[in-house]
PDB file with SEQRES, HELIX, SHEET and CRYST1 records, atoms N, CA, C and O in Angstrom:
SEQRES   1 A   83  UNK UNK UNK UNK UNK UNK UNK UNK UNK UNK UNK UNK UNK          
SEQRES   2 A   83  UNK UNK UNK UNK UNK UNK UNK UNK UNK UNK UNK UNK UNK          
SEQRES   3 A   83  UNK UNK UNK UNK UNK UNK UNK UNK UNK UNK UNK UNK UNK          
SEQRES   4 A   83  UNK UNK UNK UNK UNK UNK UNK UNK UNK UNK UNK UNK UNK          
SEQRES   5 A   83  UNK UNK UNK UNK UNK UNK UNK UNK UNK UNK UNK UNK UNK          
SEQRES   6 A   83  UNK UNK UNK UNK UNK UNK UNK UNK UNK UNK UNK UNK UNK          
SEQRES   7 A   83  UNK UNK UNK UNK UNK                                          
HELIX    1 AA1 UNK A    3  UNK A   17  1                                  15    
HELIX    2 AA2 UNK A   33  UNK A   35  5                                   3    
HELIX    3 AA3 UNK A   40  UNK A   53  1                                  14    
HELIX    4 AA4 UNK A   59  UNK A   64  1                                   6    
HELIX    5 AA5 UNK A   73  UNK A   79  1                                   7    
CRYST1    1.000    1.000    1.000  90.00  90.00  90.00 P 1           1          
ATOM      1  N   UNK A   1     239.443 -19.284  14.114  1.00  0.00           N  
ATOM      2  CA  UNK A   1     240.270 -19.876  15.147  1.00  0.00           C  
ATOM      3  C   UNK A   1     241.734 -19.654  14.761  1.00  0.00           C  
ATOM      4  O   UNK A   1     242.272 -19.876  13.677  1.00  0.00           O  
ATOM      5  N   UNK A   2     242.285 -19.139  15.954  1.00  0.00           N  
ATOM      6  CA  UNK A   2     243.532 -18.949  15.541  1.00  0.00           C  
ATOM      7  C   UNK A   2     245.010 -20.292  15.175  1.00  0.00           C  
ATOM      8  O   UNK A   2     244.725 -21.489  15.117  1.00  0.00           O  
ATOM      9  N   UNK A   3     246.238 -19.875  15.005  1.00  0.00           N  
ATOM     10  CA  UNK A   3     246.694 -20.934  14.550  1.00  0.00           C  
ATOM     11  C   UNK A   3     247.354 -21.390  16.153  1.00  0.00           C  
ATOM     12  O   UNK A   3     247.879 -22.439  16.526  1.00  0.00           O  
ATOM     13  N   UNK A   4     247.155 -20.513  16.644  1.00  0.00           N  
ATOM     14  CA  UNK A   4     247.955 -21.271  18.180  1.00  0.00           C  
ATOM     15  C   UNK A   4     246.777 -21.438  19.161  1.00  0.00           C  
ATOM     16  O   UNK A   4     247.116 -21.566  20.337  1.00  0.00           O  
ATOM     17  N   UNK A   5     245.552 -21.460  18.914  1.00  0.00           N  
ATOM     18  CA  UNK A   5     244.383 -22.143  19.483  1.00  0.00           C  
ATOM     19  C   UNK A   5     244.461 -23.792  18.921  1.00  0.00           C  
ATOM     20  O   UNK A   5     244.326 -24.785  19.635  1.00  0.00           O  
ATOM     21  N   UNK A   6     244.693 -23.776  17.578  1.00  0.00           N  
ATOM     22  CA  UNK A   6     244.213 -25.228  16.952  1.00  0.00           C  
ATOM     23  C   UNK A   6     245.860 -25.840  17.228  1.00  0.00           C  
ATOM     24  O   UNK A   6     245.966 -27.065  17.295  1.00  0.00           O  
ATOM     25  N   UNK A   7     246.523 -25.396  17.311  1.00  0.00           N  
ATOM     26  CA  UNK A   7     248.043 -26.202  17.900  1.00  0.00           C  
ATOM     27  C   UNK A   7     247.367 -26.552  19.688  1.00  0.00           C  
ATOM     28  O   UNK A   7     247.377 -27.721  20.074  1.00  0.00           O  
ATOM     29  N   UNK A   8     247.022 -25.839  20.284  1.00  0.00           N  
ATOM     30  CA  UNK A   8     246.874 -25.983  22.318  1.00  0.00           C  
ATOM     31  C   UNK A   8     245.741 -27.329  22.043  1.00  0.00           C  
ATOM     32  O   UNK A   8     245.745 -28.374  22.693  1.00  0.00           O  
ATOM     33  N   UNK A   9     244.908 -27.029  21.045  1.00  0.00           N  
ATOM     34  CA  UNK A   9     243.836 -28.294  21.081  1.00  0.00           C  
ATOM     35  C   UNK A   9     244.655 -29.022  20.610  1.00  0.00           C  
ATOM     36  O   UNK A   9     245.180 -29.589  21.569  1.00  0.00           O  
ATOM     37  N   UNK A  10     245.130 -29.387  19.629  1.00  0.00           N  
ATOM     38  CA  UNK A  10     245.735 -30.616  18.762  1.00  0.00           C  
ATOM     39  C   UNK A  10     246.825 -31.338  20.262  1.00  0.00           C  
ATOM     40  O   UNK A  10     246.521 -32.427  20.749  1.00  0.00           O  
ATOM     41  N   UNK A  11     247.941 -30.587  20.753  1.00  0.00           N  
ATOM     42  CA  UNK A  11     248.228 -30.735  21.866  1.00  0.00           C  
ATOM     43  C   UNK A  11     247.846 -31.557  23.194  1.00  0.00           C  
ATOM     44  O   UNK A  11     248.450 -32.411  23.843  1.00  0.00           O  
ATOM     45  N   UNK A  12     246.485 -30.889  23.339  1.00  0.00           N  
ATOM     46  CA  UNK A  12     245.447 -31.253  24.559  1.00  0.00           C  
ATOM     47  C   UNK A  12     245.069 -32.622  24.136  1.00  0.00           C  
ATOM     48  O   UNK A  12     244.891 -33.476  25.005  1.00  0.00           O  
ATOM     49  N   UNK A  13     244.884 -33.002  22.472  1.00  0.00           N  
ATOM     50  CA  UNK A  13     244.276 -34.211  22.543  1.00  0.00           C  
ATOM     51  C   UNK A  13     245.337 -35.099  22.396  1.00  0.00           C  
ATOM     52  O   UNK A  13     245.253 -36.311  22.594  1.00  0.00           O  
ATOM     53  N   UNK A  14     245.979 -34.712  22.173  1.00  0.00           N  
ATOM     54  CA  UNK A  14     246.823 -35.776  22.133  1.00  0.00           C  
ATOM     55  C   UNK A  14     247.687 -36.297  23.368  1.00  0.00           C  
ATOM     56  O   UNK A  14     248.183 -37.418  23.481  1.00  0.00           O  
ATOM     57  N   UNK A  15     247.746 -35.412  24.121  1.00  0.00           N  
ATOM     58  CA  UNK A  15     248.306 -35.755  25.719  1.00  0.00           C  
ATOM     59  C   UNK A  15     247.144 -36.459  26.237  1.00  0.00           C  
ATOM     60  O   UNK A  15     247.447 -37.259  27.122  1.00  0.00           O  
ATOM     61  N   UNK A  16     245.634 -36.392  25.895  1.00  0.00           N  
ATOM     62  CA  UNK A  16     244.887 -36.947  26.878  1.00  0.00           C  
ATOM     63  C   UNK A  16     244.733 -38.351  25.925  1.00  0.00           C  
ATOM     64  O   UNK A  16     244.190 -39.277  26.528  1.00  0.00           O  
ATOM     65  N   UNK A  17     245.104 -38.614  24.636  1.00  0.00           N  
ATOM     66  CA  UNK A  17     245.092 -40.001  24.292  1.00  0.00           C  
ATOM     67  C   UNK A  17     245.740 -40.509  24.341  1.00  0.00           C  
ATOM     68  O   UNK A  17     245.372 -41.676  24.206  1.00  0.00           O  
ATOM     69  N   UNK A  18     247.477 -40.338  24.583  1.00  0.00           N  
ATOM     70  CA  UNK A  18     248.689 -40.998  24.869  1.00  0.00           C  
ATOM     71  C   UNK A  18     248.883 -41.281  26.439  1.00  0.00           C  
ATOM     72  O   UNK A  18     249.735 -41.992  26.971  1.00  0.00           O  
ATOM     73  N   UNK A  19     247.872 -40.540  27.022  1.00  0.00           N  
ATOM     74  CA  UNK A  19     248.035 -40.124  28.830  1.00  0.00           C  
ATOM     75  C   UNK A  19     247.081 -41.826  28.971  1.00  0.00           C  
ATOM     76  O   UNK A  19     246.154 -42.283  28.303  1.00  0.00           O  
ATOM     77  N   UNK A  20     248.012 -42.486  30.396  1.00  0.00           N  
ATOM     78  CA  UNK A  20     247.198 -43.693  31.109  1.00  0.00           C  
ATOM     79  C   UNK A  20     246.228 -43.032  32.011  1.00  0.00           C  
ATOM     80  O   UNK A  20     245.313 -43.660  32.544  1.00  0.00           O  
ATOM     81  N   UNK A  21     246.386 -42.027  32.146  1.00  0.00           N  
ATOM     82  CA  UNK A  21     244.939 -41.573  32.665  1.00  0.00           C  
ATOM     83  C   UNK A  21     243.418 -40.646  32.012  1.00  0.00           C  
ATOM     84  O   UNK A  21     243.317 -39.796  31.127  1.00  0.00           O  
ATOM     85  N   UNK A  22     242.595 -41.164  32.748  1.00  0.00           N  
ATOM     86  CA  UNK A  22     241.536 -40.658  32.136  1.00  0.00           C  
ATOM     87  C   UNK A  22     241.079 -39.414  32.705  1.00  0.00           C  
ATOM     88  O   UNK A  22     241.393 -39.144  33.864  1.00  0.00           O  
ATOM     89  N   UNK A  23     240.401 -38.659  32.048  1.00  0.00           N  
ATOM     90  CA  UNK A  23     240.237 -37.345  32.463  1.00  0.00           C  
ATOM     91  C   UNK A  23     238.899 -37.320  33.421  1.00  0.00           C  
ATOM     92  O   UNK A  23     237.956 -38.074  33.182  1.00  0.00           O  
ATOM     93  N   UNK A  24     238.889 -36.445  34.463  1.00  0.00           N  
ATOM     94  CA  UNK A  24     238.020 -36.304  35.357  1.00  0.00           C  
ATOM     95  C   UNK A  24     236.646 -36.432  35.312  1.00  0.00           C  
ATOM     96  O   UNK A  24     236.002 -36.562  36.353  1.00  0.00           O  
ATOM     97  N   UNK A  25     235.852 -36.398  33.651  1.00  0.00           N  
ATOM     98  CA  UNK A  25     234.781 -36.443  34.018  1.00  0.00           C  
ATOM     99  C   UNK A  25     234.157 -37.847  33.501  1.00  0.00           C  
ATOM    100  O   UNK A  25     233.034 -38.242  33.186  1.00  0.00           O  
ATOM    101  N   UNK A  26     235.417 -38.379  33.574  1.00  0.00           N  
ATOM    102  CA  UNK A  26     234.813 -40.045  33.246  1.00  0.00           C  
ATOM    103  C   UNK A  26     235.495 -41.163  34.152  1.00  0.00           C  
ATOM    104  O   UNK A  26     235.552 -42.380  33.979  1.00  0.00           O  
ATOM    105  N   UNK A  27     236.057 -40.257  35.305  1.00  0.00           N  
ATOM    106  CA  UNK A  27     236.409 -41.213  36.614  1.00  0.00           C  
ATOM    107  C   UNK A  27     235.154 -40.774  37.643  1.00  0.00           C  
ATOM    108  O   UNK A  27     234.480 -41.630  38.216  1.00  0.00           O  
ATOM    109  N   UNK A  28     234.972 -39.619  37.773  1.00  0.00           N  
ATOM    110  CA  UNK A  28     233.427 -39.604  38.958  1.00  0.00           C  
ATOM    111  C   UNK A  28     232.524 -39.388  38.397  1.00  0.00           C  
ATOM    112  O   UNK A  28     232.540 -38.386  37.682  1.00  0.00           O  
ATOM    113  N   UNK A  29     231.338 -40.204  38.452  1.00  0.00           N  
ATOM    114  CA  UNK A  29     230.295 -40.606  38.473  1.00  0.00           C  
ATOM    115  C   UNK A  29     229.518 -39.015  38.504  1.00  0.00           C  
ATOM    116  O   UNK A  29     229.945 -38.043  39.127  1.00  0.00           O  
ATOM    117  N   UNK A  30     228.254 -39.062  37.642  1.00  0.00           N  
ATOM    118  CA  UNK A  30     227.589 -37.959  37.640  1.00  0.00           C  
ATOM    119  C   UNK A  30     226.871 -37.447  38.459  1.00  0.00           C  
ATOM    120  O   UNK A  30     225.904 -38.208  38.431  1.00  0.00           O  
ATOM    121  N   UNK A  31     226.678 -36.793  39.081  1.00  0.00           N  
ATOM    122  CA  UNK A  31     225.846 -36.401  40.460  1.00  0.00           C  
ATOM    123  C   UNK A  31     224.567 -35.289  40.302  1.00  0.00           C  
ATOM    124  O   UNK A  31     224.808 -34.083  40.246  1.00  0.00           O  
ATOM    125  N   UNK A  32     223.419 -35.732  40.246  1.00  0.00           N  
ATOM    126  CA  UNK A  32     221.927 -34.575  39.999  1.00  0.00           C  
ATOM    127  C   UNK A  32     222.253 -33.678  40.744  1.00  0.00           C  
ATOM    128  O   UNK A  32     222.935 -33.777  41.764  1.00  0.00           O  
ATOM    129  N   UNK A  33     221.624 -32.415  40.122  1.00  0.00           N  
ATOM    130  CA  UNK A  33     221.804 -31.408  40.829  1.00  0.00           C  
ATOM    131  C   UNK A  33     220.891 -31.545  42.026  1.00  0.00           C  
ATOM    132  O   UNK A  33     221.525 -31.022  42.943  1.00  0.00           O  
ATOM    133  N   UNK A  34     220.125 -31.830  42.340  1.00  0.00           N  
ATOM    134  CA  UNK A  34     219.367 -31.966  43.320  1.00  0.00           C  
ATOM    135  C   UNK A  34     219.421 -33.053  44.613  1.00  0.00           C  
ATOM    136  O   UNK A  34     218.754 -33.393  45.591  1.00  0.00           O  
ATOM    137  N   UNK A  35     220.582 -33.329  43.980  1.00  0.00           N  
ATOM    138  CA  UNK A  35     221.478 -34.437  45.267  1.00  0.00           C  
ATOM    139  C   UNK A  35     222.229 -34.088  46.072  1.00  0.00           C  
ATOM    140  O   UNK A  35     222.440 -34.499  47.213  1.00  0.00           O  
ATOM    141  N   UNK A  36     223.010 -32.686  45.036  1.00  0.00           N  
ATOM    142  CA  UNK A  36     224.169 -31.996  45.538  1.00  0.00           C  
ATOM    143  C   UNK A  36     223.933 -31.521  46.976  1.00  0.00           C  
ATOM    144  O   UNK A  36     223.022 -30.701  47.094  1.00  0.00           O  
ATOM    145  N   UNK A  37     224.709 -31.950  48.308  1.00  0.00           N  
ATOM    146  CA  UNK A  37     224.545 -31.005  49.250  1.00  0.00           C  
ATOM    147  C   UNK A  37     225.998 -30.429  49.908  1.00  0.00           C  
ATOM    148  O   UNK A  37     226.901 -31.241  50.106  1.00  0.00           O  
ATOM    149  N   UNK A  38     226.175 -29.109  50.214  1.00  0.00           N  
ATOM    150  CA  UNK A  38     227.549 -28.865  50.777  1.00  0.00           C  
ATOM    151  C   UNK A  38     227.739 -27.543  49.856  1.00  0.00           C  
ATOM    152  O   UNK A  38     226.954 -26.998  49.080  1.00  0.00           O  
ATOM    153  N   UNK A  39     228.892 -27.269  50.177  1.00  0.00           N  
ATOM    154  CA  UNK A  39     229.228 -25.736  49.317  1.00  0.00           C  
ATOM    155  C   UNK A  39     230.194 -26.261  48.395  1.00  0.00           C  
ATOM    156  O   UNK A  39     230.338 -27.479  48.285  1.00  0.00           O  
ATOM    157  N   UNK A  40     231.123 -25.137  47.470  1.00  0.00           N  
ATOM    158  CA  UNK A  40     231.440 -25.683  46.363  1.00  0.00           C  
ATOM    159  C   UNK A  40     232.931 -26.081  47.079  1.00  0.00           C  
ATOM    160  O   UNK A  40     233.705 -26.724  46.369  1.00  0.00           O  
ATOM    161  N   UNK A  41     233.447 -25.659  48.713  1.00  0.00           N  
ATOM    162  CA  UNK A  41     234.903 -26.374  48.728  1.00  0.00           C  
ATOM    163  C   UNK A  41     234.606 -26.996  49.295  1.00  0.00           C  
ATOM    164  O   UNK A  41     235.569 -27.290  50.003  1.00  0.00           O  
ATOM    165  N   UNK A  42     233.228 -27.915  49.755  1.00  0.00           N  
ATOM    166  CA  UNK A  42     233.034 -29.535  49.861  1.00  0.00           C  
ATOM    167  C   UNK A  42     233.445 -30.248  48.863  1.00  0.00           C  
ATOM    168  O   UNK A  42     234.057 -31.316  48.862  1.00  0.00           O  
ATOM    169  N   UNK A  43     232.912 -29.313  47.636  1.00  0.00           N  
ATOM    170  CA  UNK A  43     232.576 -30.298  46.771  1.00  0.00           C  
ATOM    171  C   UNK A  43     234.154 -30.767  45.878  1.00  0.00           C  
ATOM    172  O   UNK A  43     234.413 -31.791  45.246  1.00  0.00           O  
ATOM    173  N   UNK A  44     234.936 -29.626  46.139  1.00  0.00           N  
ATOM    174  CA  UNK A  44     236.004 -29.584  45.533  1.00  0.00           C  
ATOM    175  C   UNK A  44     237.378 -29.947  46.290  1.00  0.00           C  
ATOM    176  O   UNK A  44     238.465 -29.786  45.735  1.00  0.00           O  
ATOM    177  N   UNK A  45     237.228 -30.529  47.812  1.00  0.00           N  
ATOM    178  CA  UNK A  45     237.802 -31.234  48.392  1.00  0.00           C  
ATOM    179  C   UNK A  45     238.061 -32.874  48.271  1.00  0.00           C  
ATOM    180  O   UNK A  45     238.982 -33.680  48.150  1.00  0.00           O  
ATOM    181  N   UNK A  46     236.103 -32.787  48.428  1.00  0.00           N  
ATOM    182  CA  UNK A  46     235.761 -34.181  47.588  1.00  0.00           C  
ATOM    183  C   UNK A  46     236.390 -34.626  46.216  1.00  0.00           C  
ATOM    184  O   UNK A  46     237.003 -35.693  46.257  1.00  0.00           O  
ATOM    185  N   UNK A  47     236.356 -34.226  45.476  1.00  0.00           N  
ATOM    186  CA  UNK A  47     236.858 -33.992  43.966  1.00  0.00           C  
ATOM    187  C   UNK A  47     238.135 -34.649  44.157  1.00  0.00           C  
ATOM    188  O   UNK A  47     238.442 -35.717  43.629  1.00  0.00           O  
ATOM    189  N   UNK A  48     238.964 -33.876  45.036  1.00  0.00           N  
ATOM    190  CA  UNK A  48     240.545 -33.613  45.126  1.00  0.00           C  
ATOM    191  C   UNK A  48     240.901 -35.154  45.918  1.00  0.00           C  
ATOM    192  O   UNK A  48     241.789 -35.892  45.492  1.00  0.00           O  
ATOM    193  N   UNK A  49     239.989 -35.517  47.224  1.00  0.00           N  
ATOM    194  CA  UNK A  49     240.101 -36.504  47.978  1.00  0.00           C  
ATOM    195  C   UNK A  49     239.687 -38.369  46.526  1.00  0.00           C  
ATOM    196  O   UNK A  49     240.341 -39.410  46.461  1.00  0.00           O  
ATOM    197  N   UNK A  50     238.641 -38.030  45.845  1.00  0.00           N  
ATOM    198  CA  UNK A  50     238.486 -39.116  44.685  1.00  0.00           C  
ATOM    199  C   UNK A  50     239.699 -39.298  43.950  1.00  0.00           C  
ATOM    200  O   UNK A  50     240.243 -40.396  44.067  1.00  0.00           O  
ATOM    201  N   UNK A  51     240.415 -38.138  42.960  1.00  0.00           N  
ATOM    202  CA  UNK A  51     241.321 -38.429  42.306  1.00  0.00           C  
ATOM    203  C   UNK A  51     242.530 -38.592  43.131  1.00  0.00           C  
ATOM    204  O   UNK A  51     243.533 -38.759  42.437  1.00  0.00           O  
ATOM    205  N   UNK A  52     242.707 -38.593  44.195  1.00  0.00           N  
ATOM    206  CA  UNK A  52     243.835 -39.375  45.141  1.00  0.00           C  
ATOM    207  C   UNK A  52     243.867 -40.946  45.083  1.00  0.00           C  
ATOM    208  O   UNK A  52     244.636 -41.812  44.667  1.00  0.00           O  
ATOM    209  N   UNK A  53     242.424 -40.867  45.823  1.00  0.00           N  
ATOM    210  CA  UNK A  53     241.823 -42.629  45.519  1.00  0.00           C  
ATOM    211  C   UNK A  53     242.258 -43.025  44.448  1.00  0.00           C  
ATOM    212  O   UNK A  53     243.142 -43.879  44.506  1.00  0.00           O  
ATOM    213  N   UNK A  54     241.777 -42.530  43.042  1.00  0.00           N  
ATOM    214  CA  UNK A  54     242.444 -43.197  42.099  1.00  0.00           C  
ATOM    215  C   UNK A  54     243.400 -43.365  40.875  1.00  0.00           C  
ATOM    216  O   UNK A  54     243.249 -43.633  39.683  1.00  0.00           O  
ATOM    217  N   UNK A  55     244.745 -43.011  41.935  1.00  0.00           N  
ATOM    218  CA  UNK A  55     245.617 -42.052  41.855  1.00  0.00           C  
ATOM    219  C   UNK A  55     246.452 -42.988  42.576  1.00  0.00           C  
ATOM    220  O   UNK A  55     247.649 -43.103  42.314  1.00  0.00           O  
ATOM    221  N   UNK A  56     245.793 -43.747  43.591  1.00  0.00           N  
ATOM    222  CA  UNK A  56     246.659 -44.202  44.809  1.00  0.00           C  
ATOM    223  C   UNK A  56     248.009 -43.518  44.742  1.00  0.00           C  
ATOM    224  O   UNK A  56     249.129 -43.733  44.278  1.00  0.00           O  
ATOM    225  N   UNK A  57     247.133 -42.263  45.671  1.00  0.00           N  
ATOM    226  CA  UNK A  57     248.173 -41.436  46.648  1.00  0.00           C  
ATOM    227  C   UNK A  57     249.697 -40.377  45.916  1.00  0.00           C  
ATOM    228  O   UNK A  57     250.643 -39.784  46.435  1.00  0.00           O  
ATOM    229  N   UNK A  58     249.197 -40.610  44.426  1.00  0.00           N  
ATOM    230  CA  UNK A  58     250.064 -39.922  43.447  1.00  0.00           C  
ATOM    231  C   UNK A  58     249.799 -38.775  43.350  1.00  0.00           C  
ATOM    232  O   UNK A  58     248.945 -38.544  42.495  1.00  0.00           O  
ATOM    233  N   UNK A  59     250.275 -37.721  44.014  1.00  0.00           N  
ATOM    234  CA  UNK A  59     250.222 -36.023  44.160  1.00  0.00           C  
ATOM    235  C   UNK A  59     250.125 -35.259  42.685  1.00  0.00           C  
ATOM    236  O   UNK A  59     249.475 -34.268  42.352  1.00  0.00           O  
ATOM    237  N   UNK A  60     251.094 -36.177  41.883  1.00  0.00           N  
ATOM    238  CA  UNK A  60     251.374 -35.634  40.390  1.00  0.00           C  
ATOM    239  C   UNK A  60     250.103 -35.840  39.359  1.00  0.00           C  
ATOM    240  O   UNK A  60     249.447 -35.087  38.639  1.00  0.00           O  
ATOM    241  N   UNK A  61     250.094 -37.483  39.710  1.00  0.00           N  
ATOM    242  CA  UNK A  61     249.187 -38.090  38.420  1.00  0.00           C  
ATOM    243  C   UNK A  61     247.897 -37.478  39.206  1.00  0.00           C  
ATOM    244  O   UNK A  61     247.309 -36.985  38.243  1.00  0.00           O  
ATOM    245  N   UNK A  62     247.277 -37.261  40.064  1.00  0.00           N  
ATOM    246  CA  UNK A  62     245.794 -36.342  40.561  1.00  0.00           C  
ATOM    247  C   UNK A  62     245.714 -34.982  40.178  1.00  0.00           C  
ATOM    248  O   UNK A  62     244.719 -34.509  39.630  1.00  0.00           O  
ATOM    249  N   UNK A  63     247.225 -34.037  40.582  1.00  0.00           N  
ATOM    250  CA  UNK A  63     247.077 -33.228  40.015  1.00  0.00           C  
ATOM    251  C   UNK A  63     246.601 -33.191  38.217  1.00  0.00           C  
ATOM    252  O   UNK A  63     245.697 -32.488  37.768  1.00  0.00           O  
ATOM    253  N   UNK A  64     247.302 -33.950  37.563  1.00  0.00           N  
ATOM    254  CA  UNK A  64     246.866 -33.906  35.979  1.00  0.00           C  
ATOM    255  C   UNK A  64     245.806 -34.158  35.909  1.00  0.00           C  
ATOM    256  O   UNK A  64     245.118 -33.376  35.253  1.00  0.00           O  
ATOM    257  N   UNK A  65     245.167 -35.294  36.501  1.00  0.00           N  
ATOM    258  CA  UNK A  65     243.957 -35.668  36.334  1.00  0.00           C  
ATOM    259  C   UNK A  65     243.306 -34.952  36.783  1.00  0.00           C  
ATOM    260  O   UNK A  65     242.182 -35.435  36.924  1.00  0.00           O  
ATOM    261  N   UNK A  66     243.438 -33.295  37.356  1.00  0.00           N  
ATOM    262  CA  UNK A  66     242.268 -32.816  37.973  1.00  0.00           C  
ATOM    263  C   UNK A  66     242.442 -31.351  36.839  1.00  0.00           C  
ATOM    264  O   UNK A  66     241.558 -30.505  36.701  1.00  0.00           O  
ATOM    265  N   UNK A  67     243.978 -31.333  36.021  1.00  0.00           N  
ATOM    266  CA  UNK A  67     243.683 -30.189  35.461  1.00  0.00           C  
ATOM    267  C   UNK A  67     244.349 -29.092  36.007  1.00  0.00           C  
ATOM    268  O   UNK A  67     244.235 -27.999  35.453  1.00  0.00           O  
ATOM    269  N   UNK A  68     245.225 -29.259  37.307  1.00  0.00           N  
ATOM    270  CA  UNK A  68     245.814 -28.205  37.784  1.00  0.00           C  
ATOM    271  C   UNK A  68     247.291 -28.293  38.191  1.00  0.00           C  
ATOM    272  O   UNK A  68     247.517 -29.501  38.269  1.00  0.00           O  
ATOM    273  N   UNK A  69     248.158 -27.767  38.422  1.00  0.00           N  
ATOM    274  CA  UNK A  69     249.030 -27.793  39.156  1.00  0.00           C  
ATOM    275  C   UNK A  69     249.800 -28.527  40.020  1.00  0.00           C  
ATOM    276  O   UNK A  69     249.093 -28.984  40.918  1.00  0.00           O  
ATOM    277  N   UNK A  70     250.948 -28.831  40.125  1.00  0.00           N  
ATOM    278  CA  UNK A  70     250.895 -29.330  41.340  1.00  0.00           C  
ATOM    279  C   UNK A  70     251.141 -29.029  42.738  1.00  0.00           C  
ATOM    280  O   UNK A  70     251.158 -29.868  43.639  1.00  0.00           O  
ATOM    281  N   UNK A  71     251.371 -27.505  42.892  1.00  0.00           N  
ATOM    282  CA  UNK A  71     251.855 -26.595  43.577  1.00  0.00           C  
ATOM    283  C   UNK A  71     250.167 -26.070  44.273  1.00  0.00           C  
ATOM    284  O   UNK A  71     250.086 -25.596  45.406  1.00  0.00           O  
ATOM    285  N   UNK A  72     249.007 -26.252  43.420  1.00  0.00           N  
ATOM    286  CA  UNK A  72     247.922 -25.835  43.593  1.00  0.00           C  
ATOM    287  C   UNK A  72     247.592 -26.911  44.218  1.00  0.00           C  
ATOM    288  O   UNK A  72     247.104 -26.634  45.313  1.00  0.00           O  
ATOM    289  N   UNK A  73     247.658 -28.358  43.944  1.00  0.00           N  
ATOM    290  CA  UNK A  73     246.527 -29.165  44.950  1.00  0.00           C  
ATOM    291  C   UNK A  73     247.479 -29.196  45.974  1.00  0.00           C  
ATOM    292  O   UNK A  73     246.961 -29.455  47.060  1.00  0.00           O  
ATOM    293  N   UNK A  74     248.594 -29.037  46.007  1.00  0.00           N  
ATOM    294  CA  UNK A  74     249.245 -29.376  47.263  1.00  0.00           C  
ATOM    295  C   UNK A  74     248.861 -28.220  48.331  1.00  0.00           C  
ATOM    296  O   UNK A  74     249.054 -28.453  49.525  1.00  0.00           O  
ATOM    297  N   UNK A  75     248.296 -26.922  47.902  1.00  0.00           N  
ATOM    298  CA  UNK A  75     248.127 -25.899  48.646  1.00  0.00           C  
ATOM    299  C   UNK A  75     246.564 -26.194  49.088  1.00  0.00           C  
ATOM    300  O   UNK A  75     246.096 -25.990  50.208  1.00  0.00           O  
ATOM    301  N   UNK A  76     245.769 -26.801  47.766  1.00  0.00           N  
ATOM    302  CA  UNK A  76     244.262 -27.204  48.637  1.00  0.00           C  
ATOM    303  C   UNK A  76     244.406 -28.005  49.650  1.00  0.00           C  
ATOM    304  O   UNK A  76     243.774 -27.821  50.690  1.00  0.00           O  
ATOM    305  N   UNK A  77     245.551 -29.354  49.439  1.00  0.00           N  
ATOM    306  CA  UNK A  77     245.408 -30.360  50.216  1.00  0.00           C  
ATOM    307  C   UNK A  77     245.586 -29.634  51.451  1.00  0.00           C  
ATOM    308  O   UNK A  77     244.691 -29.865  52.263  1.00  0.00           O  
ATOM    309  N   UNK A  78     246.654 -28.663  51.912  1.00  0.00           N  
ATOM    310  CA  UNK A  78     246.734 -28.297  53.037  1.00  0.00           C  
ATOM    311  C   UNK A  78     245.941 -27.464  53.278  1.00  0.00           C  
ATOM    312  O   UNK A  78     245.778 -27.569  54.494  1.00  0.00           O  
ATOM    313  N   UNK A  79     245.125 -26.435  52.810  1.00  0.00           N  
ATOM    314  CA  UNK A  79     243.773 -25.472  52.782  1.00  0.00           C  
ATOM    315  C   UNK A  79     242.733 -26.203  54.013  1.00  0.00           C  
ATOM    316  O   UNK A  79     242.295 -25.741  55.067  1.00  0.00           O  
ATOM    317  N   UNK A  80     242.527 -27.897  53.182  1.00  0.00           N  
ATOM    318  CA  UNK A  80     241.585 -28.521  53.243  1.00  0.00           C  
ATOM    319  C   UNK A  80     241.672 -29.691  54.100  1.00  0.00           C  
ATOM    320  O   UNK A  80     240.891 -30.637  54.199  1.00  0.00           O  
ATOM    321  N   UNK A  81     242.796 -29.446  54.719  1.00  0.00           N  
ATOM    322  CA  UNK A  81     242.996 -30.552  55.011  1.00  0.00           C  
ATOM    323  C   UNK A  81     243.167 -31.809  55.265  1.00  0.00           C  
ATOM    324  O   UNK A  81     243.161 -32.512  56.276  1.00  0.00           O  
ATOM    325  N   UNK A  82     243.404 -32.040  53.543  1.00  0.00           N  
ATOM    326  CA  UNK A  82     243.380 -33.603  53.089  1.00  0.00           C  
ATOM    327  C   UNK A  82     244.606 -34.497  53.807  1.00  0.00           C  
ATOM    328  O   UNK A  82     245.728 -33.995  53.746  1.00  0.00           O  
ATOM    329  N   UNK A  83     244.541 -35.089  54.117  1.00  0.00           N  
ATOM    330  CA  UNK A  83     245.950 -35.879  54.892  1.00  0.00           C  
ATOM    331  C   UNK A  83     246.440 -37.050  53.626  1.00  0.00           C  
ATOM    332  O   UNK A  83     247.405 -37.792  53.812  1.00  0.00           O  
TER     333      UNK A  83                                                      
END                                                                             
């Protein structure tokens, strides 16, 4: 492992333990695969529409919490037409 791999992790953890938010896969609930119905930009609308919820309506703090951009969900939100 390189030395600027184990700096991006050391980094990563430490923004997500100093961060008031929790990371995405321990705000939604686990879903069987065999529950799943819809395609994957249902599913990733959905996704985008939860961390709003709990987010209340924070464009920034959802984006982090989802891992992307904020230039990117703002382009799904309008893709997808999240209001």
């Amino acid at each position: 492992m390189s030395l600027r791999t184990m700096k991006l992790r050391s980094f990563r953890t430490n923004m997500l333990l100093t961060s008031k938010l929790k990371p995405i896969r321990k705000v939604l609930p686990r879903i069987p695969v065999h529950k799943v119905i819809g395609t994957a930009k249902h599913a990733e609308a959905v996704t985008i529409k939860r961390a709003l919820v709990d987010c209340n309506g924070n464009r920034r703090n959802a984006a982090c919490l989802l891992g992307i951009g904020t230039r990117t969900l703002y382009r799904k939100i309008k893709e997808y037409g999240i209001g």
